[in-house]
C-alpha positions as CSV (number, residue, x, y, z in Angstrom):
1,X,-246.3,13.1,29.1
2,X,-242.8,14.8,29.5
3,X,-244.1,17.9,28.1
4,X,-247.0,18.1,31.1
5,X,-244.3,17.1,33.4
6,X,-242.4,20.3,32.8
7,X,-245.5,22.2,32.7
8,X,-246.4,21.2,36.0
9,X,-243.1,21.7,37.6
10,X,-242.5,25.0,35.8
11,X,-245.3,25.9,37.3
12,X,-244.7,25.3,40.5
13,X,-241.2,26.7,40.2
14,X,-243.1,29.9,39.3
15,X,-245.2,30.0,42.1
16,X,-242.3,29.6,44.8
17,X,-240.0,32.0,43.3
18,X,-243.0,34.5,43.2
19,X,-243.7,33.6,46.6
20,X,-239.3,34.0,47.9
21,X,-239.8,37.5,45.5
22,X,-242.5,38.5,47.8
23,X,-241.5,37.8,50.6
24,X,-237.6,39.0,50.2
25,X,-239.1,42.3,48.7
26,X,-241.6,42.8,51.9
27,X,-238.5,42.4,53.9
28,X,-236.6,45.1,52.4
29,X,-239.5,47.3,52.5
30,X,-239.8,46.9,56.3
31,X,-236.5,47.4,56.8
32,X,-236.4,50.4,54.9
33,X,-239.3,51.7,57.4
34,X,-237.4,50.7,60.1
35,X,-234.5,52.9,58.8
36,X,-236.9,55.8,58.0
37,X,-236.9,58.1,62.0
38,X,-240.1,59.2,60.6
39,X,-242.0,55.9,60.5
40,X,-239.7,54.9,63.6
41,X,-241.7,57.9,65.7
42,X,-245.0,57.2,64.0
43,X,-245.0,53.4,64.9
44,X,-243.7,54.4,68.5
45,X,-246.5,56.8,69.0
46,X,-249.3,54.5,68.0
47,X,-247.5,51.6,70.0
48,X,-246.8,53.9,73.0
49,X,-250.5,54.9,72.6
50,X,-251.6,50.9,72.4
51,X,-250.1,49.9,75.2
């Protein structure tokens, strides 16, 4: 019973660490676009051409 216990919470544990890992890793990535002037004129230019 204990041991299923733990399972179960382990498990869960896993799952919303993977999901804080994802999302703290998606957030660096964007904000490494953001720093990039490349990806700064391309998103620009297909939001200037959007609008």
């Amino acid at each position: 019973m204990n041991y299923e216990f733990a399972k179960v919470s382990n498990l869960k544990a896993n799952r919303s660490s993977k999901i804080a890992i994802t999302l703290a890793s998606s957030t660096l990535f964007l904000y490494a676009l953001g720093q990039a002037p490349i990806f700064k004129n391309i998103l620009a230019g297909v939001f200037s051409c959007s609008v």
